[in-house]
C-alpha positions in Angstrom: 0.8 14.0 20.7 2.3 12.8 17.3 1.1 10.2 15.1 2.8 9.1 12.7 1.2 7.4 9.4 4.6 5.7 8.3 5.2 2.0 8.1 9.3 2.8 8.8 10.0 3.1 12.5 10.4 6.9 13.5 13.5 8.2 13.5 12.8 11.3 14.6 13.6 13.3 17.5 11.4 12.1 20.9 12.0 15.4 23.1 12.9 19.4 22.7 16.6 18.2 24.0 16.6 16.0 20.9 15.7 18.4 18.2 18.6 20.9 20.0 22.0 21.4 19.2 22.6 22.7 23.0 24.8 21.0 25.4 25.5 23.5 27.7 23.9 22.8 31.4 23.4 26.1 32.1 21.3 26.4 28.9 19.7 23.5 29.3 18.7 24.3 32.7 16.7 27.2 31.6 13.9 25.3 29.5 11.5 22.4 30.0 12.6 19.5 28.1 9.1 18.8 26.5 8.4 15.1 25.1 7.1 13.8 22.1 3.8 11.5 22.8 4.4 9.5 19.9 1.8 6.6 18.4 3.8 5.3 15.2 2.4 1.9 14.0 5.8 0.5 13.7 6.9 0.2 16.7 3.4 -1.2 18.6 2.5 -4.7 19.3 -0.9 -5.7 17.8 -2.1 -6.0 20.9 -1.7 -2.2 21.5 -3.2 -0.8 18.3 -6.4 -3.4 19.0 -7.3 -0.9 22.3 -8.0 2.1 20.1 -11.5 2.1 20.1 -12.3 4.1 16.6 -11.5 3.0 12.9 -7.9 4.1 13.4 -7.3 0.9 14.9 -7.8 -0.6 11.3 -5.9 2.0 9.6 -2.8 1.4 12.0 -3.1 -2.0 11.8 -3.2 -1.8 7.3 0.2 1.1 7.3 2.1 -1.2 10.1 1.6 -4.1 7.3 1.3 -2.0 4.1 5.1 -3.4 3.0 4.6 -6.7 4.7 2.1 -8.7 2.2 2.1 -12.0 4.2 1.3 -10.3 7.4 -1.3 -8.0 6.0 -3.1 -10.7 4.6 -3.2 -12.5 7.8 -4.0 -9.4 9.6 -6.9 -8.9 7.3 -8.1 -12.4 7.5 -8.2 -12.2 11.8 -10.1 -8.8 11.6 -12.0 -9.7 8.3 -15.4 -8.2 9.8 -13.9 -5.3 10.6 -11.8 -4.4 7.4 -15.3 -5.2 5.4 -17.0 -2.4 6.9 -14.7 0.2 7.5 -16.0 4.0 7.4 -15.3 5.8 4.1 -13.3 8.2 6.1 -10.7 5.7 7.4 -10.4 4.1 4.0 -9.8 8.0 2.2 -6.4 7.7 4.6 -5.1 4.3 4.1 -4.8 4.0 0.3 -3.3 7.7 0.5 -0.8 7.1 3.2 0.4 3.6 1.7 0.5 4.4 -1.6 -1.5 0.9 -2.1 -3.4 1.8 -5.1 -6.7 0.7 -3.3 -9.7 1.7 -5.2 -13.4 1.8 -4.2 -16.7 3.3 -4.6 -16.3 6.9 -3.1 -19.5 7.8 -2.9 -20.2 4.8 -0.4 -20.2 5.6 3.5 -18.8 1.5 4.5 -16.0 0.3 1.9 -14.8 -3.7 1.9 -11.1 -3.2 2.0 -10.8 -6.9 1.9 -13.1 -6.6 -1.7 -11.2 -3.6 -2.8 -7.7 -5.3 -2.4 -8.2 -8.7 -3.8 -9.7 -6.9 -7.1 -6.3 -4.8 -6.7 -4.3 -7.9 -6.5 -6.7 -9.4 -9.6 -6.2 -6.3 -11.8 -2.1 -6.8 -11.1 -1.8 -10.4 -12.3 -4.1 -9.6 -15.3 -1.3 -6.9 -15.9 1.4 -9.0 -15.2 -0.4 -11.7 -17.7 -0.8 -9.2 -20.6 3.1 -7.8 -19.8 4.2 -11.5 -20.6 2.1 -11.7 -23.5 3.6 -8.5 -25.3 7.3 -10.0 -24.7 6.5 -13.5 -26.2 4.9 -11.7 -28.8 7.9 -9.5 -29.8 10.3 -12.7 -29.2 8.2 -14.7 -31.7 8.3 -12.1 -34.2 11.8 -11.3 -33.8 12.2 -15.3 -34.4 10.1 -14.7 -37.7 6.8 -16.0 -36.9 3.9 -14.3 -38.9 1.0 -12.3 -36.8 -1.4 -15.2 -37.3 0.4 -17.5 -35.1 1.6 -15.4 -32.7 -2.1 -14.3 -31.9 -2.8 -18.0 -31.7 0.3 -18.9 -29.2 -0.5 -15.9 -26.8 -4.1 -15.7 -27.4 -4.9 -12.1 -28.3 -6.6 -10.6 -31.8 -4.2 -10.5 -34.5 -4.9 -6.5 -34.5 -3.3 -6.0 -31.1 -0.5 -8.3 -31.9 0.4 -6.1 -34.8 -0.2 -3.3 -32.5 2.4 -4.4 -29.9 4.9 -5.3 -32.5 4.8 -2.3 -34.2 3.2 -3.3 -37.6 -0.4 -1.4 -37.0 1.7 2.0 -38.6 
């Protein structure tokens, strides 16, 4: 049995046959063409990952939607209870397969994915706030307004104005 923590489909080889560059029958005829039991997130119905009875079910469901923002907030919405209380272990996995930058208290034995994402989410808009802050900053200066007013139009301390536009040297 293979399981594969990918959001991708597998593209992999299913069966010994497949992973062999043999055609010949008499070759072939000789060995036991063993298959792949494969459980790859992907390519299941919702439906199918709900059966599995253990908090794998929730990390399934989280790399099937990992890329898909929409549907993982939906999915996370419909199985709320579930992603709120979700063992420590499980949530070790997800933010390391995904590469979702989910971050939480480790020494905790239930995390709140649902918590831990929407202060993700909250940390990435204050980012993207303070990215368009720096460029309006350097564009005003490069227009030849002085530091005081450009602290005042994008509301930050003169001193990390200066900072940003190089003048703290």
């Amino acid at each position: 049995m293979t399981i594969f923590f990918g959001p991708e489909e597998w593209d992999g080889p299913l069966s010994l046959f497949d992973m062999m560059d043999v055609s010949d029958p008499d070759v072939l005829a000789c060995l036991d063409n063993y298959h792949v039991r494969l459980i790859a997130p992907a390519q299941m119905e919702d439906e199918e990952i709900m059966k599995l009875q253990s908090s794998l079910r929730e990390v399934m469901l989280f790399i099937k939607y990992s890329k898909d923002r929409e549907n993982l907030s939906r999915v996370l919405l419909t199985n709320e209870k579930r992603f709120r209380e979700l063992e420590r272990r499980a949530a070790d996995v997800t933010p390391a397969i995904t590469n979702s930058g989910i971050k939480y208290d480790e020494s905790e034995e239930v995390v709140d994915v649902c918590q831990a994402i929407r202060e993700m989410r909250r940390e990435s808009e204050q980012d993207g706030e303070l990215k368009k802050a720096r460029e309006a900053a350097g564009k005003l200066y490069e227009m030849g307004l002085d530091t005081e007013k450009i602290a005042q139009a994008v509301g930050y301390a003169m001193e990390t104005v200066k900072e940003w536009i190089g003048l703290d040297r």
